[in-house]
C-alpha positions as CSV (number, residue, x, y, z in Angstrom):
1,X,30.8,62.2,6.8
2,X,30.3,59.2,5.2
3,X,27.5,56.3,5.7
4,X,29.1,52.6,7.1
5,X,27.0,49.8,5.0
6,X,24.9,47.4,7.8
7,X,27.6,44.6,8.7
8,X,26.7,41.0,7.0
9,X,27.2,37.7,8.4
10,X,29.0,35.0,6.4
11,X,25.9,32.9,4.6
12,X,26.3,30.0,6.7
13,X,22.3,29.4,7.3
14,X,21.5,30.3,3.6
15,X,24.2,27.7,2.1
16,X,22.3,24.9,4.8
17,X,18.5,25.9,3.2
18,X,20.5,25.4,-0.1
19,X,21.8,22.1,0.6
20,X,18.3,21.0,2.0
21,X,16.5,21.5,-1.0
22,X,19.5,20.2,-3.5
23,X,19.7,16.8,-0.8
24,X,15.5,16.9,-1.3
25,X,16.6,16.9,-5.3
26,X,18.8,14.3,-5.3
27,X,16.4,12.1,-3.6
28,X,13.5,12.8,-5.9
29,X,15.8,12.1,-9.0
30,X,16.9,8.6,-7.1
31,X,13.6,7.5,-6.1
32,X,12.5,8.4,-10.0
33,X,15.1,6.1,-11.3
34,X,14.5,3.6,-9.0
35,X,11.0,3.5,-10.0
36,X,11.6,3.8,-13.4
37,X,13.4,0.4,-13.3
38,X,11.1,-1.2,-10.4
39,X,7.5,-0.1,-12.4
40,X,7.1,-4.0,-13.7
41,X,7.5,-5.2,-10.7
42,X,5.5,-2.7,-8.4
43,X,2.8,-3.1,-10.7
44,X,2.7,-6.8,-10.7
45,X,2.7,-6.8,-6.6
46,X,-1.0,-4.9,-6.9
47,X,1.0,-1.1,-7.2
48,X,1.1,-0.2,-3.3
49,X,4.8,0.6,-4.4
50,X,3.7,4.0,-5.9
51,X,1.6,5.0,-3.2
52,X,4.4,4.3,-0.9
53,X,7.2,6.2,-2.5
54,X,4.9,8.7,-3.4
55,X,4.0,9.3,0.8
56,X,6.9,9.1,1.6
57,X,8.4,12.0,-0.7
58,X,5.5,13.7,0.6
59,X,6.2,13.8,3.6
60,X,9.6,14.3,3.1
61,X,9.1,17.4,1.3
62,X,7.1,19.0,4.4
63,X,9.9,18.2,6.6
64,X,12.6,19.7,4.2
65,X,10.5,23.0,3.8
66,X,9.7,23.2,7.8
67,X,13.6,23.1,7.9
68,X,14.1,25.6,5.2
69,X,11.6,27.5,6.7
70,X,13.8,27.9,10.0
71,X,17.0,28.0,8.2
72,X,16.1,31.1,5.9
73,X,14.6,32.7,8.9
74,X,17.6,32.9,10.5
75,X,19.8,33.7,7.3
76,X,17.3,37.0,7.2
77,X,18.2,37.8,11.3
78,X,21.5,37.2,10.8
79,X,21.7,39.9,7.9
80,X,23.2,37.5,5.5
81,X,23.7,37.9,2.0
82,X,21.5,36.7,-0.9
83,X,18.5,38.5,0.9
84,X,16.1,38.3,-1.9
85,X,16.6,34.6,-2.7
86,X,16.3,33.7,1.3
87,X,13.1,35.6,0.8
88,X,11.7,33.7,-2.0
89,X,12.9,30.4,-0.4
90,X,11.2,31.3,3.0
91,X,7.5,32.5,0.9
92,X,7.4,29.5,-0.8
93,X,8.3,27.1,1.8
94,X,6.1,29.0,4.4
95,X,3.1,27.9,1.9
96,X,4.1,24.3,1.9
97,X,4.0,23.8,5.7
98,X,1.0,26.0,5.9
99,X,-0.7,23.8,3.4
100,X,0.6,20.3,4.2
101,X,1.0,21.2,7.9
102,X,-2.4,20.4,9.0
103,X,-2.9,17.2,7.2
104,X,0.7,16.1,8.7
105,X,-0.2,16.6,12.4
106,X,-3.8,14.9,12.1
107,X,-1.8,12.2,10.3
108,X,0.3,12.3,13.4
109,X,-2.5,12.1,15.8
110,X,-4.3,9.6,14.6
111,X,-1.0,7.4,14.7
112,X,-0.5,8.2,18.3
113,X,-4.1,7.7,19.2
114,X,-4.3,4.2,17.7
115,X,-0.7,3.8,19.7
116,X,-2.3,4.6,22.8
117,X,-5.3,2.3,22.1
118,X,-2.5,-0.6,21.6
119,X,-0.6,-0.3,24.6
120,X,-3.8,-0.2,26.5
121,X,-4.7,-4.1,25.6
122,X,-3.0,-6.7,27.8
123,X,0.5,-7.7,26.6
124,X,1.1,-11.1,26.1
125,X,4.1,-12.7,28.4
126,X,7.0,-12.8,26.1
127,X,7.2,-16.4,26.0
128,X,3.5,-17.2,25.2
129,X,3.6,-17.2,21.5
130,X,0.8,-15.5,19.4
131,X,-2.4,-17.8,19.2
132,X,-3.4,-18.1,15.9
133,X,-7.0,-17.7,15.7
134,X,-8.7,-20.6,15.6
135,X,-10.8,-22.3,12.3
136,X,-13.9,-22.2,14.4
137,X,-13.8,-18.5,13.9
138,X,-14.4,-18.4,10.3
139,X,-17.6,-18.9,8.6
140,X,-18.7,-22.7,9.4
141,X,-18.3,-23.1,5.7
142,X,-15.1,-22.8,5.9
143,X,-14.4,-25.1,8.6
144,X,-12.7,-28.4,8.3
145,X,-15.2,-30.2,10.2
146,X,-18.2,-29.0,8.5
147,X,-20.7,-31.9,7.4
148,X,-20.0,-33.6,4.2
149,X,-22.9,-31.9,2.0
150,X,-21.8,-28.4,2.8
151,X,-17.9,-29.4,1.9
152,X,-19.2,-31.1,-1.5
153,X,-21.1,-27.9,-2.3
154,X,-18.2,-25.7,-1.3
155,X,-16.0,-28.0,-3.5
156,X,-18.1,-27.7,-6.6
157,X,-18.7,-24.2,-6.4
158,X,-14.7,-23.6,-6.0
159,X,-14.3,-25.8,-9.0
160,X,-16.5,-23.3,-10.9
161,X,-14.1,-20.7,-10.0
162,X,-11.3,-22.8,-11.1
163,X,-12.7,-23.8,-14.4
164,X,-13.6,-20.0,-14.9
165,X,-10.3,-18.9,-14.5
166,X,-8.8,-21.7,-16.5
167,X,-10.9,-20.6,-19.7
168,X,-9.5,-17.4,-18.8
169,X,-6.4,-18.3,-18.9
170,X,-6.2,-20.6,-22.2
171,X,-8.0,-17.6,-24.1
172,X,-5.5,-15.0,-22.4
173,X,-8.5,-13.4,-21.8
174,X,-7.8,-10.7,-19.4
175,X,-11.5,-8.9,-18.9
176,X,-12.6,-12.9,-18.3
177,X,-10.0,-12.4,-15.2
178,X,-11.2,-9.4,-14.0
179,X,-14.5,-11.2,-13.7
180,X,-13.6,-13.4,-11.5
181,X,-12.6,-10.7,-9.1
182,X,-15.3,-9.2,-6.2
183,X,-15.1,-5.6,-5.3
184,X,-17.4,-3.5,-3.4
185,X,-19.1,-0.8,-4.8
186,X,-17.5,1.9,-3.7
187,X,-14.0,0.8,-5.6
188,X,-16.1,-0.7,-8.7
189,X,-14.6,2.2,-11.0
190,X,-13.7,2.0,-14.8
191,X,-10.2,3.3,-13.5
192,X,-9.7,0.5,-10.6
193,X,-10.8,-1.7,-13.4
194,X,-8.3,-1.0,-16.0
195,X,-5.8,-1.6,-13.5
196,X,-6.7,-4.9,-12.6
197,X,-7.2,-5.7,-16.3
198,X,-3.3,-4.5,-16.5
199,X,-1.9,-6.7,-13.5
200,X,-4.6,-9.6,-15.8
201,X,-2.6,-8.9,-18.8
202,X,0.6,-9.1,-16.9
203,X,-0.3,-12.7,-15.4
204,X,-1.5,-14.1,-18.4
205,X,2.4,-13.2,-20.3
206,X,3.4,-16.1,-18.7
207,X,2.7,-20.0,-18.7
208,X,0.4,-21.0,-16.6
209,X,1.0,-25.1,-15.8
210,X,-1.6,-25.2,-12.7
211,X,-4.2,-24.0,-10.8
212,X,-4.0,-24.9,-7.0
213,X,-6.4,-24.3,-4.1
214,X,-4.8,-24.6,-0.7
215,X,-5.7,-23.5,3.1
216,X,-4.6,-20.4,4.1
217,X,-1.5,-20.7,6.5
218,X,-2.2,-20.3,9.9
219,X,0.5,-17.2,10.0
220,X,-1.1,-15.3,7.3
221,X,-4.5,-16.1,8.9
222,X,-3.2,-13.8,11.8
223,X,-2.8,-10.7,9.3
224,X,-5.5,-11.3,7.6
225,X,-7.7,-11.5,10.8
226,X,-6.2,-7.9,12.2
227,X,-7.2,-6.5,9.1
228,X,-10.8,-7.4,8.8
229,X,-11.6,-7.2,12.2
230,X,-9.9,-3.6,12.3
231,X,-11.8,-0.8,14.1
232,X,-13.5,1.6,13.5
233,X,-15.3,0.2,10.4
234,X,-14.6,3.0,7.4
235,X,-11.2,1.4,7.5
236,X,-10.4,-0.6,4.2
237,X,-10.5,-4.6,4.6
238,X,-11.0,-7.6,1.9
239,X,-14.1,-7.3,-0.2
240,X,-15.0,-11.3,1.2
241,X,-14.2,-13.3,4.2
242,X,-11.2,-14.7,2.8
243,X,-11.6,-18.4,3.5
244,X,-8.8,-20.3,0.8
245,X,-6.5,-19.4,-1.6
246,X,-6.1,-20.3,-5.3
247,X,-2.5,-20.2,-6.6
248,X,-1.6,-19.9,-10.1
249,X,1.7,-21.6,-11.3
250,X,3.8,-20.6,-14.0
251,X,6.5,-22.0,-16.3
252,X,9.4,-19.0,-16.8
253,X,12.8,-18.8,-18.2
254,X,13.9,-18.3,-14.2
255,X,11.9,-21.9,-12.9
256,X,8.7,-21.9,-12.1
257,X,6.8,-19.5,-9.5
258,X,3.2,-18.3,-8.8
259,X,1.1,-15.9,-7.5
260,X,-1.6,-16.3,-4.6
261,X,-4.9,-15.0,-4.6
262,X,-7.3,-14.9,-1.6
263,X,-10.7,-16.4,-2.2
264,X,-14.0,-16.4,-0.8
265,X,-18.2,-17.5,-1.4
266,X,-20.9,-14.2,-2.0
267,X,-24.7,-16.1,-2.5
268,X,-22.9,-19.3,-3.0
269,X,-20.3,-18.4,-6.0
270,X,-17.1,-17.9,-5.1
271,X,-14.6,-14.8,-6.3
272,X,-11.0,-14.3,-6.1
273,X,-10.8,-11.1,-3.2
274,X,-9.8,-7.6,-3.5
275,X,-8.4,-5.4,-1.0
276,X,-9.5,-1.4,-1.4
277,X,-10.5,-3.0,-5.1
278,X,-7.1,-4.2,-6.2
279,X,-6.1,-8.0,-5.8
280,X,-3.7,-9.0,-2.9
């Protein structure tokens, strides 16, 4: 009498589990290399590029291993072969979701939540166009029609600022730079500082030909208006009332370009603004 070995399945499941974690590989390795030759550039836009990449693979990776997770599962029902490496798979990836799994659905919730809250405000018709919000809304500094002694002493204390950055400037003087900056307390850390010092150093490779203060355009009022009148209040906003905008032009081998910094007055000095205690 002899003993017939348990039947096994063709290892269609376990060849799909390996294929999601070689296509969760592949897009590691690209989104590496793509940063590798994007760093400069991320870095000079204030670095949100990292933390972007870097959620994104996150949550990519949670999905990948909820998937693997299933797939390896049903490899070790189906009696398929390469047992003990379906095993391993499904321990590991188990861990994963059980560890990330949490954070992911609050993440989730709190998405659908402020969802909800949005389609609960009146919709506009759709050919009423967005109403900018109007100048009156910003500190009466600020405003246009503001009596001729408060513009004059609004206009001297942003040529301070000006000046202040030019010395910066001509003595490539980076920390000078950072100086001018205003960020809250809780984001006043060495590390946030050297940071800014780096995006300083970056600014100041190139030649600076002019130093600009301008309104702030109606359409990037909008935005800027969502986001510091964003509820609830923990949530991150400008360290200032942004109320101008200083732009720095530059002289490079491509023509000339600039970057734009948001401004605003603290106790009647004004400092260029920082947004979670990086520049925008």
């Amino acid at each position: 009498m002899t003993l017939e070995k348990p039947a096994t399945r063709a290892p269609v499941f376990f060849w799909i589990t390996i294929a999601l974690i070689a296509l969760l590989l592949l897009a590691g390795a690209a989104a590496a290399v793509w940063l590798m030759f994007e760093a400069r550039n991320i870095n000079r836009s204030g670095g949100w590029g990292w933390l972007l990449v870097g959620g994104i693979f996150v949550v990519a990776i949670f999905l990948i291993c909820c998937a693997c997770t299933l797939s390896t599962a049903v490899s070790l029902l189906r009696r398929e072969r390469h047992r003990r490496l379906s095993i391993a798979i499904l321990i590991i990836s188990g861990l994963v979701v059980l560890a990330f799994g949490p954070h992911f659905i609050r993440a989730v919730s709190a998405l659908r939540h402020q969802h909800d809250e949005a389609a609960r405000r009146p919709v506009r018709s759709p050919g009423t166009p967005a109403a900018a919000p109007s100048r009156s809304s910003i500190p009466p500094s600020a405003d246009p029609s503001a009596n001729a002694l408060t513009r004059e002493n609004e206009n001297r204390q942003i040529l301070d600022l000006k000046s202040k950055l030019w010395e910066a400037i001509r003595a490539k003087n980076a920390d000078a730079l950072v100086d001018c900056l205003f960020i809250e307390a809780r984001f006043n850390t060495p590390e946030i500082r050297q940071e800014n010092r780096a995006q300083m150093e970056i600014l100041l490779k190139g030649e600076t030909i002019d130093v600009e203060v301008r309104d702030i355009p109606d359409r990037e009022l909008i935005e800027i208006m969502k986001i510091q009148h964003a509820k609830p209040a923990s949530l991150v906003r400008y360290s200032l009332f942004p109320r101008r905008m200083v732009r720095i032009r530059q002289e490079t081998s491509n023509g000339r370009m600039g970057r734009n910094f948001l401004i605003g007055e603290k106790n009647g000095q004004w400092h260029i603004i920082t947004l979670a205690g990086h520049t925008t």
